[in-house]
C-alpha positions as a Markdown table, in Angstrom:
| # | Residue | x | y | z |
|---|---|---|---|---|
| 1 | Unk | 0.0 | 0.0 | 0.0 |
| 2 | Unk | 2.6 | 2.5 | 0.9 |
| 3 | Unk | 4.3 | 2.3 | -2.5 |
| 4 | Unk | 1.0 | 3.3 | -4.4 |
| 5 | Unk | 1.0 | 6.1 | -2.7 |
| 6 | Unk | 4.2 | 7.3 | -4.5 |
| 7 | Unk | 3.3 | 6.0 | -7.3 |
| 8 | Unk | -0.5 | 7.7 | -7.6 |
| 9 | Unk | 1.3 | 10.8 | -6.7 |
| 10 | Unk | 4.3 | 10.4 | -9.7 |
| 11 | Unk | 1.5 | 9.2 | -12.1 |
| 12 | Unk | -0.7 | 12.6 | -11.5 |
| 13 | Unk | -3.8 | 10.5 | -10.2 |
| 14 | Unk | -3.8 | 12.4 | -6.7 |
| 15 | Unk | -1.6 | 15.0 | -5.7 |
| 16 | Unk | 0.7 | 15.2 | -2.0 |
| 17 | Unk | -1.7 | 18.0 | -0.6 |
| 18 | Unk | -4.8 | 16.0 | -1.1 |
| 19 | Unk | -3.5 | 12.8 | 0.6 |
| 20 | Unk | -1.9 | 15.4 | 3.4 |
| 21 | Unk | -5.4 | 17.2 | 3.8 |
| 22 | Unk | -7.3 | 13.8 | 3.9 |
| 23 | Unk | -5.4 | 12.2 | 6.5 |
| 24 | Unk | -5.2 | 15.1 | 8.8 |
| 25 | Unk | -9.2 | 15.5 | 8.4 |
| 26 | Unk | -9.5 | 11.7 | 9.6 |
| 27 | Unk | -7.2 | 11.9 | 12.4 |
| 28 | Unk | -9.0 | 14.7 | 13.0 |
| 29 | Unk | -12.5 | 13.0 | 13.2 |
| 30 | Unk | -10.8 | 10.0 | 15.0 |
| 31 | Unk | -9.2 | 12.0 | 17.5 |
| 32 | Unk | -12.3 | 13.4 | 18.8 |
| 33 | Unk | -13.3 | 9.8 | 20.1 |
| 34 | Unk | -9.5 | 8.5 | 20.8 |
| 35 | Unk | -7.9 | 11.8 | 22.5 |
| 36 | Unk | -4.6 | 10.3 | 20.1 |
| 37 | Unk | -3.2 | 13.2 | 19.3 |
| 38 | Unk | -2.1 | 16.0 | 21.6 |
| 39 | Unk | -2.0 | 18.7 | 18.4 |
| 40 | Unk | -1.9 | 18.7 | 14.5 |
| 41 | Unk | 0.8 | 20.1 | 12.2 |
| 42 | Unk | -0.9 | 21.4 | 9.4 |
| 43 | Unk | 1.1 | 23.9 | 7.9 |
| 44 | Unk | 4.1 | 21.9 | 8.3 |
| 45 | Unk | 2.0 | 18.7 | 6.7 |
| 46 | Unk | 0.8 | 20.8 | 3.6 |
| 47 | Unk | 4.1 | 22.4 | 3.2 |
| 48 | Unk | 6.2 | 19.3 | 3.1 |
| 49 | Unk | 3.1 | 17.9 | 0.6 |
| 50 | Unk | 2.8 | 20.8 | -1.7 |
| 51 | Unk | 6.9 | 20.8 | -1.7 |
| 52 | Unk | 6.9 | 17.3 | -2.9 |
| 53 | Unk | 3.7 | 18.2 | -5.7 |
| 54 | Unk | 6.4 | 20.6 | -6.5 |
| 55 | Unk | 9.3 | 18.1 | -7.0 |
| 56 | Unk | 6.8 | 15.8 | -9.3 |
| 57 | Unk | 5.8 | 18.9 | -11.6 |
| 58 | Unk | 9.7 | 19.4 | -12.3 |
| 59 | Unk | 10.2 | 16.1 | -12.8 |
| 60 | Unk | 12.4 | 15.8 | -10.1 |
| 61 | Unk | 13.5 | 11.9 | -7.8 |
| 62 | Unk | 11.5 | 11.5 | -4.8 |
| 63 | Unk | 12.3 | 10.0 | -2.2 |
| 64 | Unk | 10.8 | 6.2 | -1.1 |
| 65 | Unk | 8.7 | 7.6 | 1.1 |
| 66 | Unk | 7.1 | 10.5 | -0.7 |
| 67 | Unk | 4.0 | 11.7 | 0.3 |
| 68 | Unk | 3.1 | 9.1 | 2.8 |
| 69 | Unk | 1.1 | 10.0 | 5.4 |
C-alpha cells in the first residue's frame, strides 16, 4: 500500500496535498473519540506535501517515502 501512494502521486492521479489534507481531516474526526493526538501540524503537513507536488511537476526523484502519510 505504501508504494502506491508514490506511485498515484508520480502518475498525476492524486496529488501530496490531497492525501496530506485527507489524513489530517480523519485523524482529526478519530481524535475526537480517541484523545490520540495532543496537536496537528498542518502547515508543516501541507508544506512538506505541496513541496513534494512541487518536485513531481519538475520532474524531479523523490524520495521512497514520498508523500506518505
Amino acid at each position: 500500500m505504501i508504494h502506491q501512494f508514490r506511485d498515484n502521486i508520480i502518475s498525476g492521479k492524486i496529488s501530496a496535498t490531497e492525501i496530506a489534507q485527507e489524513y489530517l481531516e480523519k485523524a482529526k474526526k478519530l481524535n475526537k473519540k480517541t484523545n490520540a493526538f495532543i496537536s496537528f501540524c498542518d502547515e508543516l503537513a501541507l508544506s512538506a506535501a505541496m513541496s513534494i507536488d512541487q518536485k513531481v511537476k519538475a520532474k524531479k526523484p523523490l524520495g521512497k517515502l514520498a508523500g506518505v502519510p
